[in-house]
C-alpha positions as CSV (number, residue, x, y, z in Angstrom):
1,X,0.0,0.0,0.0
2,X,1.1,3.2,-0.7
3,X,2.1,5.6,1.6
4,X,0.7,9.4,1.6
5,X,2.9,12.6,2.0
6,X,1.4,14.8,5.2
7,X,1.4,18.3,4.6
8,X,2.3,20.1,7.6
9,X,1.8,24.0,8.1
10,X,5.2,25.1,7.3
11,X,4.9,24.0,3.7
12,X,7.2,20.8,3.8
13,X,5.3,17.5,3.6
14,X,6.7,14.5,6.1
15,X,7.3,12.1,3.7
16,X,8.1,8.3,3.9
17,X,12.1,7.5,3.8
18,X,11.1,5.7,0.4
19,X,9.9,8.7,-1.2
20,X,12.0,10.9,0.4
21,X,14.7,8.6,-1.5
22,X,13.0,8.7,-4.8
23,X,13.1,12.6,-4.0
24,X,16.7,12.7,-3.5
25,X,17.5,10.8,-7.0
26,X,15.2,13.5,-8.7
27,X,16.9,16.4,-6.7
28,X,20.2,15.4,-7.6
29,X,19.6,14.8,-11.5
30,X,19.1,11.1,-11.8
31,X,16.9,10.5,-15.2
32,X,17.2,6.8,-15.5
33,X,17.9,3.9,-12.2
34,X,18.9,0.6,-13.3
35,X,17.5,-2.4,-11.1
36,X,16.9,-5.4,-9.8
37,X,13.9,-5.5,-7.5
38,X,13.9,-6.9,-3.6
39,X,11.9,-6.7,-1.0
40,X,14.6,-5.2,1.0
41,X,13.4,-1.8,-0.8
42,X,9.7,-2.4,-1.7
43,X,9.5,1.2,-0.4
44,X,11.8,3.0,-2.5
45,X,10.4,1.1,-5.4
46,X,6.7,2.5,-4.1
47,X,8.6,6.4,-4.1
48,X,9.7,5.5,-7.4
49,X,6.5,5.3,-9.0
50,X,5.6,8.3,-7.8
51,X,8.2,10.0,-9.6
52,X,7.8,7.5,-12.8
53,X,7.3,10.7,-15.6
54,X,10.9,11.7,-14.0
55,X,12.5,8.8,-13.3
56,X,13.2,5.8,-15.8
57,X,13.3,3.0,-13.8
58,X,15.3,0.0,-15.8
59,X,14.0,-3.3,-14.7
60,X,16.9,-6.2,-15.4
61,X,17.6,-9.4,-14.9
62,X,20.9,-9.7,-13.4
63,X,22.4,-7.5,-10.3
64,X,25.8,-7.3,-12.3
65,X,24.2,-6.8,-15.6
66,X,22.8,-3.7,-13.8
67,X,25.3,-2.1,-12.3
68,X,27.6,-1.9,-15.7
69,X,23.9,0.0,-17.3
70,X,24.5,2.0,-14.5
71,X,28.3,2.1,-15.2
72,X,27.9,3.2,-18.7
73,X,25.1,5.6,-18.3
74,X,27.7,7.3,-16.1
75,X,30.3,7.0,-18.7
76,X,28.5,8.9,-21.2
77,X,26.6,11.3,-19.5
78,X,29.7,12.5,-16.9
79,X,26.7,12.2,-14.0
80,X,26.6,9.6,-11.3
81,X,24.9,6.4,-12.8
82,X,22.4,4.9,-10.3
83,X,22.0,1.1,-9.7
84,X,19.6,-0.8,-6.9
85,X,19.6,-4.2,-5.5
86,X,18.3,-6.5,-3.0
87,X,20.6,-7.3,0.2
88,X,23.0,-10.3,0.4
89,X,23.2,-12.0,-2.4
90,X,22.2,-8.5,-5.0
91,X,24.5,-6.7,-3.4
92,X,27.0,-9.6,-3.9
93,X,26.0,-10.0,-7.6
94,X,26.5,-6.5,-7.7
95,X,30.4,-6.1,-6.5
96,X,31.8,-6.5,-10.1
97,X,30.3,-3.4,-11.3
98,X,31.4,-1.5,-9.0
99,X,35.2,-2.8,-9.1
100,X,34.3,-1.7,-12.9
101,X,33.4,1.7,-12.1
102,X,36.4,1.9,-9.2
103,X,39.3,1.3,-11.7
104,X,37.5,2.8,-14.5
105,X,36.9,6.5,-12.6
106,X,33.5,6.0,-13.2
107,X,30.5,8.2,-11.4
108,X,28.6,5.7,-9.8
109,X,25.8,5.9,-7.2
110,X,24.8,1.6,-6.1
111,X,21.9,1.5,-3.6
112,X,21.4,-1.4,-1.7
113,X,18.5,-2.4,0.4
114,X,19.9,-3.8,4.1
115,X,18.3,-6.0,6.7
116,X,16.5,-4.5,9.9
117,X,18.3,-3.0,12.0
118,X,17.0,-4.9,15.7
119,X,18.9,-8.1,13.4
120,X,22.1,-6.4,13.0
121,X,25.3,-8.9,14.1
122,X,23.1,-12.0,14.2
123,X,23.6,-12.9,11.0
124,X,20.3,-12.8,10.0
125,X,19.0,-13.9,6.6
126,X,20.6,-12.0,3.7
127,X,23.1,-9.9,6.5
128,X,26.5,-8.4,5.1
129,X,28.2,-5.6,6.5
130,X,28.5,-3.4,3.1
131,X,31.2,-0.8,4.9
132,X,33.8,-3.9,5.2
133,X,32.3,-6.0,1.9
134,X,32.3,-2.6,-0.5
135,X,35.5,-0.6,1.4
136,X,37.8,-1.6,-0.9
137,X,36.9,-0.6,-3.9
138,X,34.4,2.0,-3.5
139,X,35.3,5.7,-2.8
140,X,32.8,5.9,0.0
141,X,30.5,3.5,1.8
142,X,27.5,4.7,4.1
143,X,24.5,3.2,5.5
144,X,21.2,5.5,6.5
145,X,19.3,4.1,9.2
146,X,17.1,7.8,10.0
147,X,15.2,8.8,7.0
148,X,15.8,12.6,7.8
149,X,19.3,12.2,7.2
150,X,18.5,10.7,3.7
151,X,18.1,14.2,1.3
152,X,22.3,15.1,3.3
153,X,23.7,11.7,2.7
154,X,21.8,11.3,-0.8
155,X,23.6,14.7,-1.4
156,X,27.1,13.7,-0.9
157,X,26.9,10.3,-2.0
158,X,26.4,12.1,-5.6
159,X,29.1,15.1,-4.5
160,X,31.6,12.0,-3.2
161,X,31.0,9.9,-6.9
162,X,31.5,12.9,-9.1
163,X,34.8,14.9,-7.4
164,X,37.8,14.4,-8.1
165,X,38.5,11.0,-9.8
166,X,35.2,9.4,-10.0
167,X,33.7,6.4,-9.0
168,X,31.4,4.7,-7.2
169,X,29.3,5.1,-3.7
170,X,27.4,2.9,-1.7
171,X,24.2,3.3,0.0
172,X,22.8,1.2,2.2
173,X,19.2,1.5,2.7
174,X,17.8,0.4,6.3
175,X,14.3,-1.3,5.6
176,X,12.3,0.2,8.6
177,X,13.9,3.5,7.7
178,X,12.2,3.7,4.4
179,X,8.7,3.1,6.3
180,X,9.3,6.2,8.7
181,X,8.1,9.7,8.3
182,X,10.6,12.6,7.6
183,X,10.0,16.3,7.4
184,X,12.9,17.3,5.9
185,X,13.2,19.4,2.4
186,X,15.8,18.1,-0.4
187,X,19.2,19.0,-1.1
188,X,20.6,19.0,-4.7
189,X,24.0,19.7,-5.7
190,X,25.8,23.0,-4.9
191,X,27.7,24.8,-7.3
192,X,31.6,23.7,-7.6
193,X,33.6,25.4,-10.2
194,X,36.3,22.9,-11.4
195,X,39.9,22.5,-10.8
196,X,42.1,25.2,-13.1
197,X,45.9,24.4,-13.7
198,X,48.2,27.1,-11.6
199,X,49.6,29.3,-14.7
200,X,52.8,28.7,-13.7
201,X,52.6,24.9,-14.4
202,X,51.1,26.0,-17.5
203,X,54.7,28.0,-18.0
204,X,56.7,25.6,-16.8
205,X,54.8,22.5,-19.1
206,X,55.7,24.8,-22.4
207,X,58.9,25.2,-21.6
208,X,59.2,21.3,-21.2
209,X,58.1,21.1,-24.4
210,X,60.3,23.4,-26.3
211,X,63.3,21.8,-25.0
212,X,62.2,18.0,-25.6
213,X,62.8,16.2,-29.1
214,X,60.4,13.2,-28.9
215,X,57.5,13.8,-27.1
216,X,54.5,11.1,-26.6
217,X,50.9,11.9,-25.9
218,X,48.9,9.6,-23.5
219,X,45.3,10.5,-23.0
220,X,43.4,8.6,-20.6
221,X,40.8,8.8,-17.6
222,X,37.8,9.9,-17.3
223,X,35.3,13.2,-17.1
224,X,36.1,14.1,-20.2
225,X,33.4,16.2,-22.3
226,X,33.6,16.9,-26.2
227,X,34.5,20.6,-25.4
228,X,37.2,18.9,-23.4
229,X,38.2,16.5,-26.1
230,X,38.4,19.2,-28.6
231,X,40.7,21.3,-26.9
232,X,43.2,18.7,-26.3
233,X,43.0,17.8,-29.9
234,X,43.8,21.2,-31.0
235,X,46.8,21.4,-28.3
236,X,47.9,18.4,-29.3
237,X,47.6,18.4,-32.9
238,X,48.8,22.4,-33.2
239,X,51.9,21.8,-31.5
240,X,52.4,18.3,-33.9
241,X,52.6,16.3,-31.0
242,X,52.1,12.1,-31.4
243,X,49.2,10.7,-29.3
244,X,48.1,7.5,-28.3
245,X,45.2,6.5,-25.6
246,X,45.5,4.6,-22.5
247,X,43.6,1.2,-21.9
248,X,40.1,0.7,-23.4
249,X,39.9,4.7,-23.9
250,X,39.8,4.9,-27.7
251,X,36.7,7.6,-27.5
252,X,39.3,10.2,-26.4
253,X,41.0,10.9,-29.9
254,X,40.4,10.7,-33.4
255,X,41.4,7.6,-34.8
256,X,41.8,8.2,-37.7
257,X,44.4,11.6,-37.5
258,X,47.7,11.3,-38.7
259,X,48.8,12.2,-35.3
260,X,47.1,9.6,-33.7
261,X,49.5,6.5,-32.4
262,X,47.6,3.8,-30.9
263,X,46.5,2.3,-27.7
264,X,48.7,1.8,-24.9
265,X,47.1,-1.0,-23.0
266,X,47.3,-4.7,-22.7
267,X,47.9,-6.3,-26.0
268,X,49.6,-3.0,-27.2
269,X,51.3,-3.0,-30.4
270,X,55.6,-3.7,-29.7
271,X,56.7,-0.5,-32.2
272,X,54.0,1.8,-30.2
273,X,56.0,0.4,-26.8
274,X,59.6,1.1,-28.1
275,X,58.4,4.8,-28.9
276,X,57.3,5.1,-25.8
277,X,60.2,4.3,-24.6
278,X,62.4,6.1,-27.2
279,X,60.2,8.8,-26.2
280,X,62.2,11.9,-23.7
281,X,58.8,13.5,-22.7
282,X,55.8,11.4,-21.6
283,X,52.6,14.2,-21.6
284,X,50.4,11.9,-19.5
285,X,46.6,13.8,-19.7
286,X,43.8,12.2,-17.5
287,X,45.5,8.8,-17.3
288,X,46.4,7.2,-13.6
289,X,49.6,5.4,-16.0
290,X,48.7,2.0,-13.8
291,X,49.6,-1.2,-14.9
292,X,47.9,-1.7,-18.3
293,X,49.0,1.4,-19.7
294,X,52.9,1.0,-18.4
295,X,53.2,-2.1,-19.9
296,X,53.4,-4.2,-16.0
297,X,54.9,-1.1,-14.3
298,X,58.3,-1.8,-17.0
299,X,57.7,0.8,-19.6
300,X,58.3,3.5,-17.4
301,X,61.4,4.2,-14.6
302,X,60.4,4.5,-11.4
303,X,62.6,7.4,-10.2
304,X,61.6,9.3,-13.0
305,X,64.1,8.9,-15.2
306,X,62.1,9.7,-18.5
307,X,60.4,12.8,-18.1
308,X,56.9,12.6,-17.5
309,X,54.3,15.6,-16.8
310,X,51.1,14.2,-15.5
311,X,47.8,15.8,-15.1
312,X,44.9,14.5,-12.9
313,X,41.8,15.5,-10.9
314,X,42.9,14.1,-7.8
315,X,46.9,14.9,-6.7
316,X,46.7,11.8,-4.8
317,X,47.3,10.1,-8.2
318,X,50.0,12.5,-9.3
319,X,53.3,10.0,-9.4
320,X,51.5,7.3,-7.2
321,X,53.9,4.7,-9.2
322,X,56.5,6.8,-11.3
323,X,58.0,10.3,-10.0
324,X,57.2,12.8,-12.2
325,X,59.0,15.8,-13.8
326,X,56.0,17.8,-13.2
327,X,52.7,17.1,-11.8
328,X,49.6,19.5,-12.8
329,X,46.2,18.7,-10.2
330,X,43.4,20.0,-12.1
331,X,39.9,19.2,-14.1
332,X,41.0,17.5,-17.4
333,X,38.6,20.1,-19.3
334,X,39.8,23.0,-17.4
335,X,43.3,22.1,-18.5
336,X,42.1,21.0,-21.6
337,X,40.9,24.4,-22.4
338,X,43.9,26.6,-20.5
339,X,46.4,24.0,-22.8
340,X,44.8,25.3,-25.9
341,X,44.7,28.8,-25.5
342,X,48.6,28.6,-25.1
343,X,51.2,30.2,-27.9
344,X,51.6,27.2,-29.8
345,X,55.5,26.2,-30.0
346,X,57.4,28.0,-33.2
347,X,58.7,25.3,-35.7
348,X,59.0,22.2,-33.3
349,X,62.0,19.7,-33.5
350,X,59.7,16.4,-33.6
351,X,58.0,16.5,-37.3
352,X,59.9,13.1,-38.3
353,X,59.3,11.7,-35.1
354,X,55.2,12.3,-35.0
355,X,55.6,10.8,-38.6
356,X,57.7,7.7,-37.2
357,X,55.2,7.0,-34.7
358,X,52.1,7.8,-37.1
359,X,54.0,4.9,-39.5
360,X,54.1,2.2,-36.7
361,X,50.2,3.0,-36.1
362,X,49.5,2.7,-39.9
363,X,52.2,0.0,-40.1
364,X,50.3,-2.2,-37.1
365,X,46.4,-1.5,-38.4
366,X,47.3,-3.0,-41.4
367,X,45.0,-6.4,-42.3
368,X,48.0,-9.3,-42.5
369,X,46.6,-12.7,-44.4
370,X,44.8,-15.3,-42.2
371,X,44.0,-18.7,-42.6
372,X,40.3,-19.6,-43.5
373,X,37.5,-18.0,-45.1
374,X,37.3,-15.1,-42.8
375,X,39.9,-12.5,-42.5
376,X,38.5,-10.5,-39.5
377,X,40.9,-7.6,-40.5
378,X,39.3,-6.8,-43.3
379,X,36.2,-7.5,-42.3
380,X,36.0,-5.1,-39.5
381,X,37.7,-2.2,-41.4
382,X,35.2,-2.6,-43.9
383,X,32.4,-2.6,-41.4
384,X,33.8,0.8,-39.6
385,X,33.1,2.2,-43.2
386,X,29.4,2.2,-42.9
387,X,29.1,2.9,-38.6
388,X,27.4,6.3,-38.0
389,X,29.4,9.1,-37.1
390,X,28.2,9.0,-33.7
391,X,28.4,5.3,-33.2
392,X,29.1,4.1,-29.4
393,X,31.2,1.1,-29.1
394,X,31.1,-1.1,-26.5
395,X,33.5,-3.5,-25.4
396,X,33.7,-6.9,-23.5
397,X,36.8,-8.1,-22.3
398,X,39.1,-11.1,-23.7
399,X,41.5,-11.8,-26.6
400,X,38.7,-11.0,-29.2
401,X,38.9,-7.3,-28.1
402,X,42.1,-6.8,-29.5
403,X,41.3,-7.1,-33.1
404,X,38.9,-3.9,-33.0
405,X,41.3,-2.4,-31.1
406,X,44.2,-3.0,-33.5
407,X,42.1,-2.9,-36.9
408,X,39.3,-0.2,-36.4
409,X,39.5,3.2,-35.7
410,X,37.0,5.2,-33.6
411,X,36.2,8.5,-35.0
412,X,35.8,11.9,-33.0
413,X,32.0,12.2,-32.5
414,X,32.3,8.3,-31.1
415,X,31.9,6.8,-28.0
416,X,33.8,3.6,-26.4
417,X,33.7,2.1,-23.6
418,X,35.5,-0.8,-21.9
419,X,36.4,-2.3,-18.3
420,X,39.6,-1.2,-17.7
421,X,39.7,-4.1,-15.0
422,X,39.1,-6.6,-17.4
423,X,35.8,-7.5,-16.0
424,X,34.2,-10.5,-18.7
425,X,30.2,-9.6,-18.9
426,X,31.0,-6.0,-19.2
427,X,30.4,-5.4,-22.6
428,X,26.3,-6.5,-23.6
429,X,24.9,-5.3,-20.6
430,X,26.8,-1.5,-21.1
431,X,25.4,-1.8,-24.3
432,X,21.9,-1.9,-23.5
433,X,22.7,1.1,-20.7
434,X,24.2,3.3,-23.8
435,X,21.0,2.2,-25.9
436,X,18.8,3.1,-23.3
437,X,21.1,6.6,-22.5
438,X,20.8,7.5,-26.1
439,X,18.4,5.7,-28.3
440,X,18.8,7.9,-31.1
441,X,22.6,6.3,-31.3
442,X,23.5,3.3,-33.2
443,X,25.2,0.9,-30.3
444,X,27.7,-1.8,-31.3
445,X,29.0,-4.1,-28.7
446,X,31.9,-6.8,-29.1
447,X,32.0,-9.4,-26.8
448,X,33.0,-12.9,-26.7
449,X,31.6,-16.1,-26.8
450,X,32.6,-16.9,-23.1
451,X,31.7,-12.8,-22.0
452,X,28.1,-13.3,-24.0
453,X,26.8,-15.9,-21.9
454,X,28.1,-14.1,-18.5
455,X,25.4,-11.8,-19.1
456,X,23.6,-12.5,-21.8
457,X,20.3,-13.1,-20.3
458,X,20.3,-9.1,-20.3
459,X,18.8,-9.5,-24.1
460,X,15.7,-9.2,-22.4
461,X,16.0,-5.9,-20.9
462,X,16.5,-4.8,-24.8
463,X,12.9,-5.7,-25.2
464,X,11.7,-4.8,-22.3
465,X,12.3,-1.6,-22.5
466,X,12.7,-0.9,-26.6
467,X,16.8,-1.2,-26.9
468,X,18.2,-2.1,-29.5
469,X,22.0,-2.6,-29.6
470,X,23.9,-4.8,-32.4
471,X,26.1,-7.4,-30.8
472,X,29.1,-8.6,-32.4
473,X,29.5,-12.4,-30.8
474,X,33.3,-13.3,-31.4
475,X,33.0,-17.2,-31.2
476,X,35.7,-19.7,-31.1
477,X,34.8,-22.4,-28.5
478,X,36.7,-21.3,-26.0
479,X,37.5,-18.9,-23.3
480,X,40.6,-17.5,-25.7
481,X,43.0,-15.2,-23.3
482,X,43.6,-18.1,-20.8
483,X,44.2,-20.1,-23.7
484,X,46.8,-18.5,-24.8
485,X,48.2,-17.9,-21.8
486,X,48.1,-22.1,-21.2
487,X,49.6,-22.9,-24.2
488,X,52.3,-20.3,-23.6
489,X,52.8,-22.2,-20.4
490,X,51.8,-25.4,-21.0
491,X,52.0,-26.1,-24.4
492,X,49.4,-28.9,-25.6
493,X,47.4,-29.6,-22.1
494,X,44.1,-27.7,-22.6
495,X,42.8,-27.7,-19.3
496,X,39.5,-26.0,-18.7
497,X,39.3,-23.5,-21.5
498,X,36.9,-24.9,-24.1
499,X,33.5,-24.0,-24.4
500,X,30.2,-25.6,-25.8
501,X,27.9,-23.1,-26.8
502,X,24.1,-22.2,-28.5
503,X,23.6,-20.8,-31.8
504,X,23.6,-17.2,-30.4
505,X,21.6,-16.3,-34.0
506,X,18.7,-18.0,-32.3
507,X,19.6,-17.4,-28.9
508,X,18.3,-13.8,-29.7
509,X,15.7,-15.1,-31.6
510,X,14.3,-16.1,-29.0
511,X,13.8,-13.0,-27.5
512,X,12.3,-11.6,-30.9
513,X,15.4,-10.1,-32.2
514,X,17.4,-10.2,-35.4
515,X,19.8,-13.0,-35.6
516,X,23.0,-13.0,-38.3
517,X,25.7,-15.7,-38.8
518,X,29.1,-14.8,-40.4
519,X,31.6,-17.4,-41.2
520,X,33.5,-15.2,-44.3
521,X,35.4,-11.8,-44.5
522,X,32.5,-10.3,-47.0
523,X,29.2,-11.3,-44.9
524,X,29.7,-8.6,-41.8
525,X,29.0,-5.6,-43.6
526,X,25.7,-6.8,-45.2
527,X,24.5,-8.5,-41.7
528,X,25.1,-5.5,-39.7
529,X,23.1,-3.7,-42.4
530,X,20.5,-6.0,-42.1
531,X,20.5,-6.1,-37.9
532,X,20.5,-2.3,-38.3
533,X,17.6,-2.3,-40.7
534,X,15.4,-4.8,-38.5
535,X,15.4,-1.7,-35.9
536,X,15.7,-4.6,-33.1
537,X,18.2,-5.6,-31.0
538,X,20.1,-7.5,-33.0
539,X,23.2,-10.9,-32.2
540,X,25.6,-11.4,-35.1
541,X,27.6,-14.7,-34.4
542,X,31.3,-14.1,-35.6
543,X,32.3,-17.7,-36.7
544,X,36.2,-17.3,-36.0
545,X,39.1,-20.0,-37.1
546,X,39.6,-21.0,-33.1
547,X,43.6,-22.1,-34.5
548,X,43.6,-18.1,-35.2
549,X,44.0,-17.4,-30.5
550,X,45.2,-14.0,-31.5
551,X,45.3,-12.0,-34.5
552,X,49.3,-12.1,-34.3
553,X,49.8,-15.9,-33.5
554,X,48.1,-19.3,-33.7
555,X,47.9,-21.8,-31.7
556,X,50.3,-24.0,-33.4
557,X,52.5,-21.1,-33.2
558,X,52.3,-20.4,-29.9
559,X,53.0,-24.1,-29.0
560,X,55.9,-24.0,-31.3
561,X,57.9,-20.7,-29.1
562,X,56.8,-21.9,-26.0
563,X,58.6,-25.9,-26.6
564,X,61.7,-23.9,-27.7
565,X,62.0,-22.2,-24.0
């Protein structure tokens, strides 16, 4: 049953700690909540309704499957995503999204319902102490337990996710508390001006520059807006300066510009890391330069040998791991926009340098010859042909993921997004979060055949609630990175890593969506044009050569280096 608002006298109505909730999503800009219901917050989902014309409230079918369309609504919007589950085992389910959202600086605001309080330390059914379970890996971790506090603590938990680096909040949710009555009026966000660089880093960053010969570019992070993306690009590129991304951020630069250089990540191309280390100044924008992007903590020294100037929100992340020449704590935009107002630098000394890192890009992004009918290359360069202009990728996590990333090229105007933690099941349920954040959008998701059914059964939130992404399905049988890792280790004793798996064509055909096998290099392109054309949510099933592990060795070959020692 419902619970009534009481006016009072004074204008401000006691309302239940549910509503008062629902109140505090509105008040602090929430437009969608991704869920999955419990009775642990029947209340909250009752203040919910009442703000239904405000609210979109995303019904799904898996906690984790929830929290990435949280993760990824956060991703592209710059605002705190919002997830809710149940207690226990929800907020369980839930823990991999927001390790996602940790490593990946993403804003992220996970509700999760709690047990009564008279039961605390008894273990009672469903009891976890989220402070010690969430610590970890969330920035902050609170529980309410009086429903007047609820419009302060909603207020911060949103303030908390979206300062300095993002990422994610907790909030547990008392049960009785959302019952009680509160008179308490709501608190929004304040207004925060961002972080500016100090204009004498500014100076002292030019003057950096003027005297180095090979600088490198690496953009990474999080926060970033198109205004912000733009004025890097026209720092960058006016001063001629090569530029690659950190892990899984290919949205941040134009792929296709002849100063981009590639993705420094895991998988990275070997001539994009000997630049990097040829390289005498490392301009490190936005990126934390943790373990993916420094190639296992080896591609940079310690002591701070190689110059590096870093810029980041927080200054707690400011030479963390490697000392740096300079460190600059400010708002990526803000410093994106100082950085290209600057004089640019007259006539600089690295022309044939940007070109020699441009060539090991072009050099590296070229299709090589494959065995089989289907050379993926190809096949992927030709399908980037006919993606919108304001196409958002989504990634999944696993060998598959390096072909787009070495192949394709995303396009300013794009979107992508990826776990930087690796996390497998990432990449379908994000895309149905970006399909739902911008429907007008044409979504395409990668994913392999061991991330697909992780979270696949998130298909049915598509149709539910009118997505429709297009889902690349990479099979091979297998689960492909440990593969390759076994057979680099133990060469011929597959152990564990095969897979049986459906006809993921009829898998979503199940669901009423558009189904497409590909087994040759020339069938993508005219499938994805079909899926798109359906105006469903849409499975293509990648047929891949499973010998082909990697799109720079086979199996055989792999077998053959690692008997030699």
């Amino acid at each position: 049953m419902a619970h009534a608002a009481v006016q009072h006298s004074d204008g401000i109505e006691a309302r239940t700690g549910g509503q008062l909730l629902a109140d505090a999503l509105v008040a602090n800009g929430a437009t969608h909540v991704f869920a999955v219901p419990g009775e642990s917050y029947l209340d909250l989902l009752d203040g919910l309704y009442n703000q239904r014309n405000r609210i979109e409230l995303v019904t799904c079918r898996f906690e984790a499957g929830a929290v990435h369309m949280a993760e990824a609504h956060g991703k592209l919007t710059g605002k705190a995503g919002v997830a809710i589950v149940t207690r226990g085992p929800g907020a369980c389910h839930a823990a991999i999204g927001v390790h996602v959202a940790f490593q990946d600086s993403t804003p992220l605001v996970l509700l999760v319902g709690q047990i009564p309080m008279n039961e605390t330390d008894r273990e009672t059914f469903q009891e976890v102490d989220y402070r010690r379970f969430f610590g970890p890996i969330a920035k902050w971790v609170t529980q309410i337990d009086e429903a007047a506090r609820i419009p302060e603590l909603m207020a911060h938990a949103f303030d908390v996710a979206t300062s300095g680096r993002p990422g994610p909040v907790v909030v547990a949710l008392s049960e009785e508390m959302q019952k009680d009555l509160a008179k308490v009026p709501d608190i929004g966000p304040g207004a925060v001006m961002p972080a500016h660089p100090a204009p004498a880093a500014l100076d002292r960053m030019m003057e950096m520059l003027g005297k180095a010969e090979r600088p490198l570019a690496i953009l990474g992070g999080s926060g970033w807006t198109p205004d912000g993306k733009a004025a890097i690009r026209d720092f960058l590129v006016g001063n001629d300066i090569p530029v690659c991304v950190s892990f899984r951020r290919m949205g941040l630069f134009d792929g296709t510009s002849a100063h981009y250089a590639g993705d420094l990540g895991v998988g990275a191309d070997a001539g994009l890391v000997a630049k990097a280390r040829e390289s005498d100044l490392i301009l490190a924008f936005g990126t934390r330069l943790g373990e993916p992007v420094s190639q296992g903590y080896t591609l940079f020294d310690f002591a701070g040998k190689q110059p590096i100037i870093q810029v980041h929100q927080d200054q707690a992340e400011i030479g963390r791991v490697h000392r740096v020449a300079l460190g600059i704590t400010a708002d990526v935009n803000a410093f994106a926009a100082a950085a290209a107002a600057l004089p640019r630098i007259a006539q600089p000394a690295w022309g044939a340098w940007r070109k020699a890192v441009r060539a090991a890009r072009e050099a590296q992004a070229k299709p090589p010859s494959y065995d089989g009918p289907l050379n993926l290359a190809i096949a992927l360069q030709e399908l980037e042909k006919v993606l919108p202009a304001d196409t958002i990728y989504t990634s999944d996590a696993g060998n598959f993921a390096t072909w787009p990333n070495r192949f394709m090229h995303v396009r300013e105007g794009q979107d992508f997004l990826g776990p930087t933690n690796g996390a497998m099941g990432y990449g379908i349920p994000a895309a149905i979060g970006a399909a739902i954040t911008h429907p007008d959008r044409t979504v395409v998701c990668f994913v392999g055949d061991g991330g697909a059914l992780m979270t696949g059964q998130e298909m049915a939130t598509c149709f539910h609630h009118n997505a429709a992404p297009i889902i690349l399905v990479f099979n091979n049988g297998m689960y492909g990175t440990i593969r390759m890792y076994q057979e680099r280790t133990y060469p011929g004793r597959v152990s564990g890593t095969k897979l049986t798996n459906p006809d993921f064509a009829r898998f979503i055909e199940a669901f009423g969506g558009h189904g497409e096998v590909v087994e040759a290099t020339d069938e993508l392109v005219p499938a994805f044009q079909r899926a798109k054309a359906s105006g469903k949510a849409a499975i293509i099933e990648v047929r891949m050569n499973p010998e082909q592990v990697t799109n720079r060795a086979t199996i055989e070959q792999l077998r053959a280096q690692a008997q030699k020692g």
